[in-house]
C-alpha positions in Angstrom: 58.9 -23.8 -1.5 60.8 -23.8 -4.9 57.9 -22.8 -7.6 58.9 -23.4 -10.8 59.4 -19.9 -12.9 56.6 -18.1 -15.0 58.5 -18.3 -18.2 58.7 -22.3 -18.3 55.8 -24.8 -19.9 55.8 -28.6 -19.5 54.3 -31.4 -20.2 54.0 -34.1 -17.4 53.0 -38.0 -18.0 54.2 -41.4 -16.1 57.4 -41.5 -17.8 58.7 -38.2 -16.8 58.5 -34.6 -17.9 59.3 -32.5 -20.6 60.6 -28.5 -19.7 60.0 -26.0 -22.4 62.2 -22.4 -20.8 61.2 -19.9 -23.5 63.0 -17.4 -21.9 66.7 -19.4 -22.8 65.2 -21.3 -25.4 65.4 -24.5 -23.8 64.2 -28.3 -23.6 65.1 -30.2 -20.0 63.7 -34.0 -20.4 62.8 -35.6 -16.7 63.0 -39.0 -16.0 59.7 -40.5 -14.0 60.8 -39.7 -10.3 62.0 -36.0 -12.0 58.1 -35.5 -13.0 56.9 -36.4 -10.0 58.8 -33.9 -8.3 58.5 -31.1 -11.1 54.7 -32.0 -10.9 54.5 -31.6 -7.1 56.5 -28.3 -7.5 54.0 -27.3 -9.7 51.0 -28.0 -7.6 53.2 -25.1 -5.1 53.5 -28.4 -2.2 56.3 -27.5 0.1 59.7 -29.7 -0.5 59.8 -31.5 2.8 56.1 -33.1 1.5 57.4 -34.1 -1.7 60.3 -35.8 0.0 57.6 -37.7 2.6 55.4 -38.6 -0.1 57.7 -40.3 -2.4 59.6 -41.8 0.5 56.0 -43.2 0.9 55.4 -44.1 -2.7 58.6 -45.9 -3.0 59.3 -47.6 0.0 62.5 -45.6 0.3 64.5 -44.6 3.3 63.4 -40.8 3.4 67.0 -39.5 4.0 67.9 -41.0 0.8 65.1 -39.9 -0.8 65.9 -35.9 0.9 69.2 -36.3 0.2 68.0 -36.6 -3.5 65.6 -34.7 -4.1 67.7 -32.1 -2.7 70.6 -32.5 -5.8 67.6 -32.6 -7.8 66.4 -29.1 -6.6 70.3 -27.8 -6.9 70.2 -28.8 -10.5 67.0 -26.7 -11.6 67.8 -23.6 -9.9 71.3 -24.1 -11.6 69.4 -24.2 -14.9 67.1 -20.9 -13.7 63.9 -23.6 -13.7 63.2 -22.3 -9.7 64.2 -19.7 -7.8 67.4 -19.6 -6.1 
């Protein structure tokens, strides 16, 4: 599970997410499927659910949808939103 970090406030709607990180006094804007993911992370549901549930959602083949949700997950730790 990747948690998003203590330090970080957002605002989550159907277009997508807004990430406030106080700590490094930044803004990181999220399109839709990014919120849905951030929101899910937020809720503490375990990666490998996120990735079945959208698959569901969208009608998408879930390898795609691991494969990027995945690069999606290497992109917030890169930017210290989760845990490493």
């Amino acid at each position: 599970m990747s948690t998003p970090m203590s330090h970080l406030r957002s605002v989550v709607d159907h277009d997508g997410a807004v990430i406030l990180d106080s700590k490094y006094n930044s803004i990181l804007t999220l399109n839709a499927t990014g919120g849905y993911v951030w929101e899910k992370l937020q809720q503490g549901q375990l990666i490998e659910d996120i990735v079945r549930q959208l698959a569901q959602e969208t009608l998408t083949e879930i390898s795609i949808v691991e494969r990027d949700v995945r690069e999606f997950l290497e992109e917030l730790k890169s930017r210290r939103l989760v845990p490493a």
